[in-house]
N, C-alpha and C positions, 0 to 999 in steps of 0.2 A: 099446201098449207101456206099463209099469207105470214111473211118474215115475223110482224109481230106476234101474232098467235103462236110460231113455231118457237121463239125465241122463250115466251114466257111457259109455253111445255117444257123444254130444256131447263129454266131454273125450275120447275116443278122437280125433272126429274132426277137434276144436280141433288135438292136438298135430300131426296129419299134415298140416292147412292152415299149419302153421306150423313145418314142417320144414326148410326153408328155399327161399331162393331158385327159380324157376322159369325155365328159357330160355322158354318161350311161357306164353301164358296161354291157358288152357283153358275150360271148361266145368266141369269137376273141381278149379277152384281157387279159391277164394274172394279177392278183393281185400282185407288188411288185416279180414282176419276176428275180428271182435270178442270177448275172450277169455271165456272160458265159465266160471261160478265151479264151485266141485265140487259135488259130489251132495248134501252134506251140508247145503253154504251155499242151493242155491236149491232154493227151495218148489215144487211142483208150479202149473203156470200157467194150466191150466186148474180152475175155482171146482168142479166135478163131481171133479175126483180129491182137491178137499184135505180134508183129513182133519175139518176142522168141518162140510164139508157130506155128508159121508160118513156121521158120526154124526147128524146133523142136531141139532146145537150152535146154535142160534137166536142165541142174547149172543155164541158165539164169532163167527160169522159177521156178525155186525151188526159188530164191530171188525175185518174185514177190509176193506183198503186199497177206496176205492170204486170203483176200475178193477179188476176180477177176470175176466181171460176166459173164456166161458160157450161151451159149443153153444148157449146159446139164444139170448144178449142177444152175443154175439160183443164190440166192442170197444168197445159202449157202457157206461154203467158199471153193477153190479149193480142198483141204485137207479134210478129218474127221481128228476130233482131235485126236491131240497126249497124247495118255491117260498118259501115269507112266513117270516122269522128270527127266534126267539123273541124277546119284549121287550125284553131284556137287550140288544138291536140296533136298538133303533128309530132311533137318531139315524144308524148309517149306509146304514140302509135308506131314511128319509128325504133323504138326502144322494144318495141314486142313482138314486132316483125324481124327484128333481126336476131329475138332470144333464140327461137326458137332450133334445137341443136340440131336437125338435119334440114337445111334451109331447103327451098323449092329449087331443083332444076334451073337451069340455065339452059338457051338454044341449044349447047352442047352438050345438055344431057348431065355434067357437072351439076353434083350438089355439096355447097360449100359448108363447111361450120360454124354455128351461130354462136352467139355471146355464150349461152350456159353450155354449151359445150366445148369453149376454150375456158370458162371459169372468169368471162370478163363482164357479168351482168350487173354486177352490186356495183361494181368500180365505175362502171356507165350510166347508172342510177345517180350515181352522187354528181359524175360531171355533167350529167346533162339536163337533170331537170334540178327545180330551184324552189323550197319551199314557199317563194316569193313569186314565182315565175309566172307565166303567161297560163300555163294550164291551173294553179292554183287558183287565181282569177276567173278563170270560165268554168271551173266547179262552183263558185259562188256565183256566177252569173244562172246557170244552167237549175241549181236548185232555186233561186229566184222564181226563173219563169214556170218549173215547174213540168217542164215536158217531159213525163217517165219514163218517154221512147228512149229518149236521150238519157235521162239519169238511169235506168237499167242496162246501158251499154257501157257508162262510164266506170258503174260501178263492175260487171264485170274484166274492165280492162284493170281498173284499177288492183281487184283483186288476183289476177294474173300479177301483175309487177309485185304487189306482196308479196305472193309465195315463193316466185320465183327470187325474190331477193332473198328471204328468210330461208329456203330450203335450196341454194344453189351450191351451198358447201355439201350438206347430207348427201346430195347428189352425185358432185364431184369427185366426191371419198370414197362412194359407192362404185363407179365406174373404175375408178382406178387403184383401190386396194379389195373390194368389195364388203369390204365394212362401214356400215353411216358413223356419222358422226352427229353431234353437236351443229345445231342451226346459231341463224346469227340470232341476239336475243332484242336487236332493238331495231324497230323500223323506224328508219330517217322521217322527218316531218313530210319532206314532199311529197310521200306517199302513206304516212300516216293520216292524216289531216285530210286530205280529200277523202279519204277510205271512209275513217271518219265521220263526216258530214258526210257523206252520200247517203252509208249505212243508216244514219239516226233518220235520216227523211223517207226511207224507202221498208224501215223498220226490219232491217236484217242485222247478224250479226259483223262486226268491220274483217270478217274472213271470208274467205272462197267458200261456197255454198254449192251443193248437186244442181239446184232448181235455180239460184241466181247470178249462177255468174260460169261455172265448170259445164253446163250440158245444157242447159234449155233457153239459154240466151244465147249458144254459143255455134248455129247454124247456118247456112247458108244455102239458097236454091241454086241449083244449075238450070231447071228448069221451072218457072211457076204453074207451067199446064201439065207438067207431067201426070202422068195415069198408071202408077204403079201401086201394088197392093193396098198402099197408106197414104196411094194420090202423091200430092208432092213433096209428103214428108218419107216417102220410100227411100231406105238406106239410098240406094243408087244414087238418087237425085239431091244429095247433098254432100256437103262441106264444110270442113271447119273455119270458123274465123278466127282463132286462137288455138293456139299448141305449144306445148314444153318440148314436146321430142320430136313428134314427125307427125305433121299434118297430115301426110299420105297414108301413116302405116296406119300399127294397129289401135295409139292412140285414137285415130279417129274413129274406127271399130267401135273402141270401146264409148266413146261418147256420143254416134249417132245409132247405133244401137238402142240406144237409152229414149233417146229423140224418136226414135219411129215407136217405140213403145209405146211413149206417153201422147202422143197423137192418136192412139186410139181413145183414152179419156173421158172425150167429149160424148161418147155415145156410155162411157161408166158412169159418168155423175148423172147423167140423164138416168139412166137405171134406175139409180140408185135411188135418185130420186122420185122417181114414179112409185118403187118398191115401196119406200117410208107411205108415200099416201094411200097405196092400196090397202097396205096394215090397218092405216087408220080409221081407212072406210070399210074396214071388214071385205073388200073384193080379193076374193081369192084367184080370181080368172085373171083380173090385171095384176094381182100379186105374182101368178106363172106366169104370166109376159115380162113382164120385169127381170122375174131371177134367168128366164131364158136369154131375154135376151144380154145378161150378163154374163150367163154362161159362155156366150158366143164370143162375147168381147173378152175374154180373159181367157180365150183358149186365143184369141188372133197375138194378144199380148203375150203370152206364153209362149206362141209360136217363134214371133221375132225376139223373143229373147234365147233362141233355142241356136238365131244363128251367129250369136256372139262366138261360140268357138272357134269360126273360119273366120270372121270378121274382125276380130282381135286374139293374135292368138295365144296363148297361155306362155308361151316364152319368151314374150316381148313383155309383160306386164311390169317387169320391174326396170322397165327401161325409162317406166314416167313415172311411178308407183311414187318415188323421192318425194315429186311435186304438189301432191296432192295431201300430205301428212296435214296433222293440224299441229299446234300448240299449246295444246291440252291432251286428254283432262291433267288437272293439276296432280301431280305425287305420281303421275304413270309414264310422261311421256317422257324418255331418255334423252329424246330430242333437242327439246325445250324443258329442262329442267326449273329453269328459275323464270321461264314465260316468254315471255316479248313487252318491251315496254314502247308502247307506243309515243314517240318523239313528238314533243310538240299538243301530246292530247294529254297525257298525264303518266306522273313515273310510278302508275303500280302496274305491276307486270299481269298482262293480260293471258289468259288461257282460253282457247276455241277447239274444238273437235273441227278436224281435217273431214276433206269434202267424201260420202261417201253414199252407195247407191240406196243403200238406209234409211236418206232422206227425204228417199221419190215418197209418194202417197198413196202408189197405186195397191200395195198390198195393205196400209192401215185401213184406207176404205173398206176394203171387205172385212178386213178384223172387227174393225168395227159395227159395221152393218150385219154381221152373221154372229154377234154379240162373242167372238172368239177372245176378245182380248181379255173379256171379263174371265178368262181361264187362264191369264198369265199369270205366275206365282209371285207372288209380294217379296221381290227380294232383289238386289243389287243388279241384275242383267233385264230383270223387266224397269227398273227406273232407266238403263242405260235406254232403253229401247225410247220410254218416252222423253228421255231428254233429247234423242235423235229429233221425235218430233218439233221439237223447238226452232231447230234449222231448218226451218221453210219458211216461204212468204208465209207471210200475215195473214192471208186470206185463208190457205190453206190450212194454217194450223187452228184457226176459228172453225173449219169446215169437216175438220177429226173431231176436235173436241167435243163440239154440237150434235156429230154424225152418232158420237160414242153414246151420249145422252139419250137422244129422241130415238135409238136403236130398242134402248134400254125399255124405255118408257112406251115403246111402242109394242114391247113384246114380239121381234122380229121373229129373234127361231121359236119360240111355243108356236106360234102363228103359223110359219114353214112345217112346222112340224105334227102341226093337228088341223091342215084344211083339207090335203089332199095326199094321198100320195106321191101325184106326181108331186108338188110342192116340197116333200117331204129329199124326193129323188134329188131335185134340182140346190136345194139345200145342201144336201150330201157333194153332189159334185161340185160348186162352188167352194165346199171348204177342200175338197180335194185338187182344185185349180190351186190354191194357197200354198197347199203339202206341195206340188209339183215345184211352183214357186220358188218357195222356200227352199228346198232339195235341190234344185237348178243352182239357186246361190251358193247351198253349202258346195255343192259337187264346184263350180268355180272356185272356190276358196282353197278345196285341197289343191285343185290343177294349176290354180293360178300362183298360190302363196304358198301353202303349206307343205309341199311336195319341193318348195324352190326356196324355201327360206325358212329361219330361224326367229327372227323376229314375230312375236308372237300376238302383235298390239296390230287391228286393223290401222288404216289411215282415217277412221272415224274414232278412233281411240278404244273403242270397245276389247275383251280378248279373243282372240278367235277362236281358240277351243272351245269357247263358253258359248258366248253369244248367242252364233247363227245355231247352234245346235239344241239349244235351250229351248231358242223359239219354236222351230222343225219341231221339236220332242212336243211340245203342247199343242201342234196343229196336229199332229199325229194322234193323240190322245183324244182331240175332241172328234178327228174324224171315227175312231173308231166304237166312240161311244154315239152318234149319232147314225152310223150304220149299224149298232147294235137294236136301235129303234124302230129299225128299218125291217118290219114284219114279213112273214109269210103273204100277210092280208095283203098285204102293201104292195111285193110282188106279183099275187095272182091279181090284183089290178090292174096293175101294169100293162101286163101280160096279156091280157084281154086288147091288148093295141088299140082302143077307143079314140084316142088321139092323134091321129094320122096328117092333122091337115098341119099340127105344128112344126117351128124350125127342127125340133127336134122329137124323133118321135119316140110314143112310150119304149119300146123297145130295146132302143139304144140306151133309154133313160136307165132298163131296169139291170142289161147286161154292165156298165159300167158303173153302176153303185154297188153291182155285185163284185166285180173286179177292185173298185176300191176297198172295200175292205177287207181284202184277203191281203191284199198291198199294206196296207196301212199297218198291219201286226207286225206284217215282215219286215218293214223297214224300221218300225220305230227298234226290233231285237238289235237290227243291224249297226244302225244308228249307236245303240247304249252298247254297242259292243268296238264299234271305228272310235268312238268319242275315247273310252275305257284304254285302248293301248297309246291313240295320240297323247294322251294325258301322261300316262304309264312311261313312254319315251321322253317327253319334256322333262319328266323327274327323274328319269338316267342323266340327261343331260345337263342337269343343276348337279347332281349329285357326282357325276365326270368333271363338272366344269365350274361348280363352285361360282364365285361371283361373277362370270363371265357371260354364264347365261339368265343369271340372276339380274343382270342387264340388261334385258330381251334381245340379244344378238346384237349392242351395239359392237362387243366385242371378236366376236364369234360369227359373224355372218358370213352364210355359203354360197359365195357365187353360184349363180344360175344362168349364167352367159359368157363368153368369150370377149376379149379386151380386143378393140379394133382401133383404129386411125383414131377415135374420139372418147378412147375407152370405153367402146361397148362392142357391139356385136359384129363390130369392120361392115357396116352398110354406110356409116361414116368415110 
């Protein structure tokens, strides 16, 4: 569909999602559907239809935003980042390289402690850069010229020295009493101020971001030819360029994990997008190559998310967990209480949600696209979800929004669910890639947090009790009302194996729709019964502890590691 045709379907379908009121909620109705600007206002959001790469405009395209979504590079950004920052940045390049609290090796195998791991980061900040300074100066030169290669590198460095300034006490407290505390509440100019102006040009929020600055700006190749599962974004074959606690360990785990993920992508929006025009043209045959072939991509993305547990391992997580907090939302976070006031931009105290894997896009997409979101319940933890969406590039959050619309308006699942059966199959197992998903995250959250601490507020601000299991409980539900669809007929079709020559064949299609939903009843009992005593325990312990945990564990927090050379785990 040509961007402006597609664009004036979307406000078609905006206005009719927002007709009013609804006695039930459907499949056909979007929850609080995000409103859609006009044809004229938004750009095309995939980088192949927009018009500088159309003509093949080199300087125009080098100044477009550095999240552009691609069929190739999907929701990574146009660019891999730009590792080492012109001169004009050596003082807080060196200010970053040496935060980090288990420094790299020496010949001798020595690895020495860094600024936020003697607690001398903020104090370094103030002596050595200068709201006046030399890098202040080449932030306003850099947004001048306009190069995002560049302003998407500055801005994630910059947002590293924020965090790490505002959250190096919480951190500090934590290592060595193992209760947080109170962050600092006001960021000095020299690094408000560029944060800043970066932020307003690049249209992020002025915090650390999953997609702009913490995980997908933040890699490095050891090899560019490498030929591993994800080619050369394969865990193996990369590195971090920024870290709070240890480049080597499991911090890195947890962030190039995320990176091989979202490199599969470019073959999801591709999908996704073939999907959307098959609908439209009534092809049900390239409507099955589509959902196929996204079956296949979200079981490779599944997969690499599966080997986060060796890659980062659950008992290291609160050894960086500190750094990545937000300061926000307003009235929750114990943290930041009264905000952060940004020095030098203005004195009302700002509130931001902390960087969190919430913000990827790879599960909205399918919410979207398989019309699931319109089954989220209108109530306090489905706005939390969509205000997560807010924290992403610009492109991306134009490419939910639009995606939720033209899903809607295209009749995705009626469609899936009245061409074929197999259609009907492949439908079912895409929302059970979701459930899987989703359940891989919850199952991290007890192993990671909730089995290791008290503190009860993600580092996205959300609650953790509530949240991720709210979400899980509603993909759960649709899966199993969509396998309840899932006929006798449906199967002896299947079963007839007529389709042999695809990736996947009937077979498999009709034994694992079977499987999912005998799954799907089982976990959601499970689920509403793990949620039921977690909750049941936090209110023993409000009720034991009185306003102590009525603080989410600033007061009361349970160590989950041993105090070493740098108060933490003695790899110090």
């Amino acid at each position: 569909m040509l961007p402006a045709l597609r664009n004036r379907s979307v406000l078609s379908a905006a206005a009719r999602l927002h007709a009013g009121p609804a006695s039930r909620r459907t499949f056909a109705q979007v929850s609080d559907a995000t409103p859609v600007k006009s044809a004229v206002e938004v750009e095309p959001y995939l980088l192949e239809e927009h018009p500088s790469y159309l003509a093949n405009d080199k300087e125009a395209i080098s100044k477009l935003p550095p999240f552009v979504i691609s069929r190739e590079r999907g929701f990574l950004p146009r660019e891999d980042p730009l590792v080492d920052l012109p001169p004009a940045f050596s003082g807080l390049d060196s200010l970053l390289k040496r935060m980090t609290i288990h420094q790299p090796a020496d010949a001798s195998g020595h690895r020495a402690t860094g600024l936020l791991g003697k607690g001398e980061f903020g104090d370094a900040v103030l002596d050595e850069l200068s709201p006046t300074g030399p890098e202040a100066k080449a932030v306003d030169a850099a947004i001048e010229a306009g190069n995002s290669h560049l302003l998407a590198a500055l801005f994630r460095d910059y947002c590293f020295a924020t965090s790490a300034y505002l959250l190096e006490p919480v951190d500090r407290s934590f290592r060595q009493t193992g209760l947080y505390t109170q962050g600092r509440d006001v960021l000095p100019a020299q690094l408000a101020v560029p944060l800043k102006k970066l932020a307003d040009k690049l249209g992020h929020f002025p915090y650390m971001e999953y997609a702009s600055s913490y995980a997908l700006v933040n890699y490095r190749f050891k090899d560019l030819h490498h030929q591993g599962p994800a080619g050369r974004y394969s865990f193996d074959n990369m590195d971090l360029i920024r870290s709070f606690e240890d480049a080597s360990g499991s911090e890195r785990g947890f962030i190039l994990v995320h990176v091989e993920m979202v490199s599969y992508t470019g073959q999801l929006v591709s999908a996704t997008e073939d999907a959307l025009r098959a609908v439209n043209a009534a092809d049900s045959v390239a409507f099955e190559d589509a959902l196929e072939r996204l079956l296949v991509v979200y079981r490779k993305i599944n997969a690499s998310m599966e080997t986060m547990w060796s890659r980062s391992l659950p008992a290291d997580y609160l050894k960086y967990r500190s750094f990545i907090f937000g300061t926000g939302p307003k009235k929750m976070n114990a943290m930041f209480p009264n905000g952060v006031t940004y020095e030098g931009v203005s004195d009302e105290p700002q509130f931001y949600r902390g960087e969190s894997g919430a913000n990827d896009s790879i599960i909205p997409t399918l919410d979207n696209l398989l019309e699931i979101t319109a089954h989220m319940p209108n109530n306090d933890l489905t706005k939390t979800l969509r205000d997560f969406r807010s924290y992403r590039p610009r492109n991306q959050r134009e490419f939910l929004a639009q995606l939720e619309a033209r899903a809607t308006l295209a009749g995705v699942r009626n469609f899936a669910m009245g061409s074929s059966a197999r259609s009907k199959a492949l439908y079912v197992l895409l929302v059970d890639q979701v459930r899987e998903f989703r359940n891989r995250h919850w199952m991290f959250t007890k192993s990671y947090i909730i089995q290791r601490s008290t503190y009860d507020i993600a580092t996205g601000g959300s609650p953790i009790l509530q949240y991720l299991p709210s979400n899980l409980g509603t993909v759960l539900k649709v899966l199993e009302e969509s396998c309840g669809e899932f006929t006798g007929e449906d199967a002896r079709a299947l079963g007839d194996g007529k389709n042999k020559q695809a990736r996947i064949g009937d077979a498999e299609l009709l034994e694992e729709v079977l499987a999912a939903g005998k799954r799907a009843k089982v976990q959601r009992r499970v689920l509403e019964r793990e949620v039921a005593e977690l909750v049941r325990e936090k209110e023993e312990r409000v009720r034991v502890l009185g306003d102590a945990e009525k603080g989410r564990g600033m007061l009361g927090e349970q160590r989950g590691m041993k105090r070493g050379a740098v108060g933490c785990d003695g790899v110090g």
